[in-house]
C-alpha positions, 0 to 999 in steps of 0.5 A, a space after each residue: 869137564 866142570 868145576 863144580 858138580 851139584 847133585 841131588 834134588 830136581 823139583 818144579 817149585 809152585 810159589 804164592 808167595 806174600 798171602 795174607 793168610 792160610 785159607 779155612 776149608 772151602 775159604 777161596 785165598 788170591 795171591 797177590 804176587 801172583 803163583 810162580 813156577 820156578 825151578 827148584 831142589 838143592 841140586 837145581 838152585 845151588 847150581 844156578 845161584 853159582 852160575 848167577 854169582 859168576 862161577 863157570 863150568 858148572 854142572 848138575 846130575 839129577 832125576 826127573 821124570 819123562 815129562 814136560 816139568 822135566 824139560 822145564 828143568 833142563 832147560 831151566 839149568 841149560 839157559 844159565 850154561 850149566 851142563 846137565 846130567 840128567 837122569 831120566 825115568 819113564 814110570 815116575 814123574 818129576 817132583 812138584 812143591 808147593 811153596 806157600 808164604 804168609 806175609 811176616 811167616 817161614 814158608 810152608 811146602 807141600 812136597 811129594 816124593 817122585 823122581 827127586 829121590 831117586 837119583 842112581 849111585 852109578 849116575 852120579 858116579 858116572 857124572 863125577 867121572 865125566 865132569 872131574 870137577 875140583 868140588 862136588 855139592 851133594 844136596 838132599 842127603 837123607 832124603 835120597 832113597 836109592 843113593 844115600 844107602 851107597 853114600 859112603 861110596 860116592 864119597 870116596 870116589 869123590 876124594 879118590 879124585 882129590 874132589 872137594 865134597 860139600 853136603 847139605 841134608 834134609 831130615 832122613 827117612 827110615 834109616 835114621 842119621 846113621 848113613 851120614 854119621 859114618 861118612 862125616 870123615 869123608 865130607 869136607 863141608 857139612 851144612 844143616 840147620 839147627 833141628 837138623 844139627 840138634 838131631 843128628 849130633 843129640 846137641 841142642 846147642 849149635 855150637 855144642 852140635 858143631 864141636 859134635 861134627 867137627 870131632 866126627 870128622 868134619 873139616 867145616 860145619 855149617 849150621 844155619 839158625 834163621 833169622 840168628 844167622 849162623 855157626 860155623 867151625 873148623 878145627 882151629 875155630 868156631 864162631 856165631 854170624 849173625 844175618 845180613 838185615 833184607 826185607 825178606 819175601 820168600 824164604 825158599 832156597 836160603 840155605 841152598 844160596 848160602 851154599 853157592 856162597 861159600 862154595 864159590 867163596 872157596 874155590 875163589 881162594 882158593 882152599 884145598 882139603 888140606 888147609 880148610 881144618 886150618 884155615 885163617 880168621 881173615 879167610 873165613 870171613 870172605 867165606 862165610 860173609 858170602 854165603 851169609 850175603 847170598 842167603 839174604 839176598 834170596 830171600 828178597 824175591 819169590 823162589 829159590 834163585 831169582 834174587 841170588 846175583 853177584 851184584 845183590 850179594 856183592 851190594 850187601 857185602 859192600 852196605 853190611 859186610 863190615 856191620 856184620 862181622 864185627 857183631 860175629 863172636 868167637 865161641 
């Protein structure tokens, strides 16, 4: 069994982070933090972040090829206690992305589609049915080529076993947001950024584009505006938080933190299914102040999980938790 199971992408991560530019053609660029290989994808780092901010019994289900980078995510994930389900195919390779930082800019990826896309329905569902966790996280929605066609289904599964779902997305190939659209009733937790809200929902507004969601069916809408912090509503509520202040280095990952925050804040409360539409100001806080503080935190270091650990986040929340909600406005 396992508290929380976290589904969708397996990538290796090649990280130079803190380069002084974007090389001309033929021009020769050294990084000065050196290039790491760090595990990475949705399902790899929120998994992680949650075993890093003190959350046990987790586990993570996704796809990789027959190849050493495979090896190097399991054990990736199994070195940090979390159990593996993962998905194995002989004729693709495991993902790889290329991650580069210019010093004071947003970070660059150079990504391929291999075998992080192509996780199985009736993996996952054998998964869910092996771990009965009280939450599952799916990640890379829209991005998932063989599983987001049955979207709808694992879903259902999912809350036929009164499980917590919580989804993250990446912009949708091909089908277009139709999918994720009609599963928004089945999905407890949504979290996007602002173009990801922006188009899904024809909002420019974030917090026009979270009303959207919220109407459609979700109980709470995450909307993330980088450097702006973020939006959050729920039936009852609905307000803009602004970020916690860090010297950023690598913003790889900072979503997914923001997750596990919120994730781990969650099943702390606890909160069920039946009082997130409803829940409290004060409740919301201790939620939203986490997932807030663990984005920041892992921004901090190169790659996606290094720098996301109770302490860090338990430091800003403690430094800047208050300076940051009271600067948080109700919409």
């Amino acid at each position: 069994m396992a508290r929380v199971l976290c589904a969708g992408s397996f990538i290796c991560d090649l990280v130079a982070a803190g380069l002084p530019r974007i090389g001309a053609p033929g021009d020769l660029v050294y990084a000065p933090r050196g290039i790491e290989l760090c595990a990475g994808g949705h399902a790899v780092n929120v998994s992680i972040d949650l075993a890093q901010l003190g959350e046990r019994d987790v586990a993570a289900a996704g796809c990789v090829g027959d190849d050493p980078l495979g090896d190097f995510l399991e054990e990736a994930l199994r070195r940090r206690g979390v159990k593996t389900y993962t998905e194995r195919l002989g004729d693709v390779h495991t993902a790889k992305n290329l991650v580069l930082v210019v010093e004071g800019e947003d970070r660059r990826f150079f990504a391929e589609l291999a075998a992080n896309t192509m996780l199985s329905p009736g993996h996952l569902l054998s998964a869910l049915e092996d771990a009965r966790p009280d939450l599952l996280f799916l990640g890379t929605v829209g991005g998932l080529k063989v599983l987001d066609p049955h979207l709808h289904e694992v879903l259902d599964a999912a809350r036929r076993r009164r499980c917590l779902t919580v989804v993250d997305v990446v912009m949708p190939h091909g089908e277009g947001w139709s999918r994720l659209a009609s599963a928004l009733p089945l999905i407890d937790v949504l979290h996007c950024n602002d173009l990801e809200a922006s188009t899904l929902t024809g909002a420019r507004d974030p917090g026009a584009a979270a009303d959207v969601l919220i109407d459609e069916g979700a109980c709470l809408a995450l909307i993330s505006m980088g450097a702006r912090g973020l939006v959050a509503a729920t039936e009852a509520l609905k307000l803009e938080v602004p970020p916690f202040k860090v010297d950023a280095v690598d913003p790889t990952g900072a979503g997914d933190a923001l997750c596990a925050g919120v994730i781990h804040a969650i099943l702390d409360a606890p909160i069920d299914r039946e009082r997130l539409p409803a829940v409290s100001l004060d409740v919301l806080k201790r939620v939203l102040l986490e997932g807030a503080a663990a984005g920041a935190a892992c921004v901090t270091a190169p790659g996606a999980t290094a720098a996301v650990t109770r302490g860090a986040v338990d430091r800003l929340i403690r430094e800047q938790g208050e300076l940051v909600w009271s600067a948080s406005r109700l919409l």
